[in-house]
C-alpha positions as CSV (number, residue, x, y, z in Angstrom):
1,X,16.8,23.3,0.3
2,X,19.1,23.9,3.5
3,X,22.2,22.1,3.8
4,X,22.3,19.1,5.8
5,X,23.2,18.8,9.5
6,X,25.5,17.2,11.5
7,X,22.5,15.3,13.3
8,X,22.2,14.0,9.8
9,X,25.4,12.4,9.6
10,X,24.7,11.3,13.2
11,X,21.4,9.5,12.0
12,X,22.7,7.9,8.7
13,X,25.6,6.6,10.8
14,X,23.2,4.8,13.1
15,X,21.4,3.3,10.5
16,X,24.9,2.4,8.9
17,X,26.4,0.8,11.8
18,X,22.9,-1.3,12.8
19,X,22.2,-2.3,9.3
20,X,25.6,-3.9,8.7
21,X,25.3,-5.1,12.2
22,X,22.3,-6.9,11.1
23,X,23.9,-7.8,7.7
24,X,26.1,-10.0,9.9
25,X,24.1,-11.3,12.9
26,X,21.4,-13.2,12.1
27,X,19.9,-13.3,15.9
28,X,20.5,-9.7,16.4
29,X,18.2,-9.0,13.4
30,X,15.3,-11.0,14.7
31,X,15.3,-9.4,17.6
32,X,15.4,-6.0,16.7
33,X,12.8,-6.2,13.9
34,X,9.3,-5.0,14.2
35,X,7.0,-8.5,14.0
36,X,3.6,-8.5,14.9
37,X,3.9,-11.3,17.2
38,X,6.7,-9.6,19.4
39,X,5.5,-6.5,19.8
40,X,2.4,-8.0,21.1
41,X,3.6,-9.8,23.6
42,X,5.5,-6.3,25.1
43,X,8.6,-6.4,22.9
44,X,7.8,-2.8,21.9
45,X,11.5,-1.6,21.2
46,X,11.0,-3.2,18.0
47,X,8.9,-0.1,17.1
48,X,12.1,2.2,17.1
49,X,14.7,-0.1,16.2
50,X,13.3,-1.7,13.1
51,X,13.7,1.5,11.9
52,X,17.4,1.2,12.1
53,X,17.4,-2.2,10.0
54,X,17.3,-3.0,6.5
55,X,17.1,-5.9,4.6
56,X,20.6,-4.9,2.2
57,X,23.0,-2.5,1.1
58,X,20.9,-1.0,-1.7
59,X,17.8,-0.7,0.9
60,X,20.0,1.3,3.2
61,X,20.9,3.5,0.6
62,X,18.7,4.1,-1.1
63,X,17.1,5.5,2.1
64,X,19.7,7.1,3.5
65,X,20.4,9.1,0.5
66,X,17.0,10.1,0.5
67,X,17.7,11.3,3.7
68,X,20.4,13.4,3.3
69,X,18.8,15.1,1.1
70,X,15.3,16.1,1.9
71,X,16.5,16.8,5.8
72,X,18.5,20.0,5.5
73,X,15.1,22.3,4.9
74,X,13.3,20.4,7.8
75,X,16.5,21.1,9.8
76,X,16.6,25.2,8.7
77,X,12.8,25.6,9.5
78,X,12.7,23.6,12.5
79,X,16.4,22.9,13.8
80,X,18.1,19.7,15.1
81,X,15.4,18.8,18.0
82,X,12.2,19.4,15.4
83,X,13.9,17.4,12.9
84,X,14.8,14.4,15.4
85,X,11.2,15.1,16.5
86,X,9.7,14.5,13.1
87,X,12.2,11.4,12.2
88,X,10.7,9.6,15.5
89,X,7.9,10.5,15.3
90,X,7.3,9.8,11.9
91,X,9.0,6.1,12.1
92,X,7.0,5.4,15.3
93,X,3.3,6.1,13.2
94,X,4.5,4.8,10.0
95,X,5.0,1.2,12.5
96,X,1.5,1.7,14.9
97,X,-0.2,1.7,11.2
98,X,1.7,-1.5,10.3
99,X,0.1,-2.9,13.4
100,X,-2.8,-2.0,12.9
101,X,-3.2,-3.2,9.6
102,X,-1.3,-6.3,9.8
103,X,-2.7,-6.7,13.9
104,X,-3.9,-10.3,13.1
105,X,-1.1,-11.4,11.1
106,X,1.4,-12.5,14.0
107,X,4.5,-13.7,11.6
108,X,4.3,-10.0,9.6
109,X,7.6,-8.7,9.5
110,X,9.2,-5.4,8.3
111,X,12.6,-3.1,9.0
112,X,13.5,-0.2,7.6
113,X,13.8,3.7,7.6
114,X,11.1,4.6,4.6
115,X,8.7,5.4,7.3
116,X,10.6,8.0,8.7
117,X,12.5,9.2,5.8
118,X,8.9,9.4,4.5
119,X,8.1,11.8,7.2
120,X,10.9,14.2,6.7
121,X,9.7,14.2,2.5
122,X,6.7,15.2,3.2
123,X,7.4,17.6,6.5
124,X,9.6,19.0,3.5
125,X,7.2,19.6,1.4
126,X,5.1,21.2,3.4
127,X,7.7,23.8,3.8
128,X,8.4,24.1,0.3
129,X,5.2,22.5,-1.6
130,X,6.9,23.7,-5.0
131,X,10.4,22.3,-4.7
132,X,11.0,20.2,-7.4
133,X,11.6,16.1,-7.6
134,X,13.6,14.7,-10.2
135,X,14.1,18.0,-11.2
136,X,10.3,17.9,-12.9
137,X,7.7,17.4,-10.4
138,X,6.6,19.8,-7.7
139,X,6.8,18.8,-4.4
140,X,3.3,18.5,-3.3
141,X,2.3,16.4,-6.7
142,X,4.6,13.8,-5.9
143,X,3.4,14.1,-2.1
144,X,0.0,13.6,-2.9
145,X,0.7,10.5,-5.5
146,X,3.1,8.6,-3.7
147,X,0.3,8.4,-1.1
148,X,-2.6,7.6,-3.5
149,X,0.3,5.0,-4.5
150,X,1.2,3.5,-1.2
151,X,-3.0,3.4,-0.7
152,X,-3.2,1.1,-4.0
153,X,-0.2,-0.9,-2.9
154,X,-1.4,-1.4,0.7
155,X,-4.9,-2.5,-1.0
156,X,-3.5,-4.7,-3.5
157,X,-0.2,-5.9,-1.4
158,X,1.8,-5.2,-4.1
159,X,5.4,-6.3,-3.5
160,X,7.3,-7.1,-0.2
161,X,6.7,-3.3,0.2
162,X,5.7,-2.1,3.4
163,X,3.4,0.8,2.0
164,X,1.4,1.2,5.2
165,X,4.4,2.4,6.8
166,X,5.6,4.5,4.5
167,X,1.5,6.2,4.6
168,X,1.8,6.0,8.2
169,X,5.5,7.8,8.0
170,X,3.7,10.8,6.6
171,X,1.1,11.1,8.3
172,X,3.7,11.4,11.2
173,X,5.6,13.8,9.2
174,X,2.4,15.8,8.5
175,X,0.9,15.9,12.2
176,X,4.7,16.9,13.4
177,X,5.6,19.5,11.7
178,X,2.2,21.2,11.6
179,X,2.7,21.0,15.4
180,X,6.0,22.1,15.5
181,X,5.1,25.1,12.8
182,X,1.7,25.7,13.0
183,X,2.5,29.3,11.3
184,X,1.7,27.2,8.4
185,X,-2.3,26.8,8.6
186,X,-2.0,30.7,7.6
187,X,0.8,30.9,5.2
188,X,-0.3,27.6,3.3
189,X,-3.5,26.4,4.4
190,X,-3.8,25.2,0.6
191,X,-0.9,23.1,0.6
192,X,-1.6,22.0,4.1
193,X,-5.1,20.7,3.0
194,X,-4.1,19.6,-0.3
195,X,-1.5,16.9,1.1
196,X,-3.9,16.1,3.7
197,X,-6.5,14.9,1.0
198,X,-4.5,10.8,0.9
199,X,-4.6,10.8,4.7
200,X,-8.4,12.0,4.6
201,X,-8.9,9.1,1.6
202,X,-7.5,6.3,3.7
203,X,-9.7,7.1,6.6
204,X,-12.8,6.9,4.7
205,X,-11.7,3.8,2.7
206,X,-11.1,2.2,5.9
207,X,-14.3,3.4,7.6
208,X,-16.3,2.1,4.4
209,X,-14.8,-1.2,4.9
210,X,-12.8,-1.4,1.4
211,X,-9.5,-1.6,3.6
């Protein structure tokens, strides 16, 4: 994996220094987080800056370690812009599919970075399908079953998980980076198709109703 980048440092510090802000200001929470409700009624800054939010410390870091270490190949393939690119655009899907899922359900509620973390694993993995997770898995199994995962949990509501946008966070990731690098289609088109299969799942599912 590459090393890290200062525009990583510069994104975990954001998330730092709104999480805690939320930690401690209860008003400035609710009105940053993505709701249903809000964003509805033209509140649509809540799509980025929910992203910023978390609910505690071990939520922040959990994600922000994740973070740190999965963004250093996105940065060495694609540089600082691509990998802010992918981060956005990957937290911005990952909360447009929590709309849409949740559209009818004005009180839903989430924060968080997952979606676009989520987006930089799996923009990641499509770069190097065979790194290894946990030291055991290859990339592009784990890619592939955390999504079959997050398609069970969104089915089955499982948790106070927000699994739709970490599917959706993917998905960004996914669309991104094979914008950003579509040299891939011809050096992995296997790969490429392979973690596509979830995101092909989901669609059908949802088209056949069992959604």
């Amino acid at each position: 994996m590459g090393k890290p980048d200062l525009i990583t440092i510069i994104v975990i510090a954001a998330n730092v220094l709104m999480s805690y802000k939320g930690f401690g200001d209860y008003s400035f929470f609710e009105k940053y987080k993505f709701n249903v409700g809000a964003v509805k009624r033209g509140e649509q800054v809540r799509m980025f800056s929910s992203g910023f939010l978390h609910v505690d410390t071990q939520h922040l870091l959990f994600n922000m370690i994740t973070l740190y270490f999965f963004s250093g190949i996105v940065i060495f393939k694609l540089g600082v812009f691509g990998f802010l690119a992918i981060y956005l655009a990957s937290l911005l899907v990952g909360n447009l599919l929590s709309l849409y899922f949740h559209k009818n359900e004005y009180h839903y509620s989430a924060v968080g970075a997952s979606g676009a973390v989520m987006g930089i694993i799996y923009s990641a993995i499509l770069f190097d399908p065979w790194m290894e997770i946990n030291f055991l898995i290859p990339g592009f199994v784990f890619g592939i079953g955390y999504l079959l995962y997050s398609i069970y949990g969104m089915k089955k509501r499982i948790g106070n998980i927000g699994h739709d946008a970490h599917f959706g966070g993917a998905v960004g990731g996914y669309i991104a980076t094979l914008v950003l690098s579509p040299s891939l289609f011809t050096s992995d088109l296997l790969f490429v198709g392979l973690l596509a299969l979830p995101i092909v799942l989901l669609y059908v599912l949802k088209k056949m109703g069992k959604m």
